[in-house]
N, C-alpha and C positions, 0 to 999 in steps of 0.2 A: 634446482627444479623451479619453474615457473609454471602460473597456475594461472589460467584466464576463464574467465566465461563469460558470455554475449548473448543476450538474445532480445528480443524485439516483442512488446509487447501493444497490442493494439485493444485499448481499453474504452469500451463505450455504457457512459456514463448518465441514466436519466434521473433528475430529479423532479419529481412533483410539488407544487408548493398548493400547502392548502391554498381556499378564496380570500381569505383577509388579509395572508400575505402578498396578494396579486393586487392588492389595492395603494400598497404603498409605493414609494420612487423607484423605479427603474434601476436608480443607481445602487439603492438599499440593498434589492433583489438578486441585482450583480453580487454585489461585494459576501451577500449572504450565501449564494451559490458559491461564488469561489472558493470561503475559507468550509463550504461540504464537502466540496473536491479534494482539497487538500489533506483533510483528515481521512478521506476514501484514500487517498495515495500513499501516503504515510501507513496507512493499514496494510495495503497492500504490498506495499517493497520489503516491510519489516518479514510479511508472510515468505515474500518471496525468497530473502536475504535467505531467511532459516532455513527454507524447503534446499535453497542450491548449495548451501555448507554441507547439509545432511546429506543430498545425493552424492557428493564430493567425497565426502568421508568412507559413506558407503562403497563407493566405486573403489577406493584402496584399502577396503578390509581393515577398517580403523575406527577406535570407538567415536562416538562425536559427546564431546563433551558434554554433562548435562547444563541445564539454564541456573545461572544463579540465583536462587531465591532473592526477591528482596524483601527486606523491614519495612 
């Protein structure tokens, strides 16, 4: 059996910086936006990984394993 899933997501993403952060470099502001993105994306995939195993499972009448606790 082979198992795929595809989908496309179109994600729009605003952030607001307070004023004191609108006073430093350009560059800063970049580089601090990008690593917000990334942890908004990393959020998100982890969510979405879980939600389309779960629908998967459910679709074949099978339990879906629980989450390993961790220490």
């Amino acid at each position: 059996m082979i198992t795929s899933a595809a989908w496309k997501l179109d994600l729009a993403v605003g952030v607001h910086f307070p004023k004191f952060i609108l006073s430093m470099s350009e560059s800063l502001i970049q580089k601090t936006g990008e690593g917000v993105l990334e942890k908004i994306i990393k959020q998100v995939n982890r969510r979405l990984t879980y939600k389309t195993q779960l629908v998967f499972h459910e679709s074949l009448g099978i339990p879906f394993p629980k989450k390993p606790h961790k220490h």
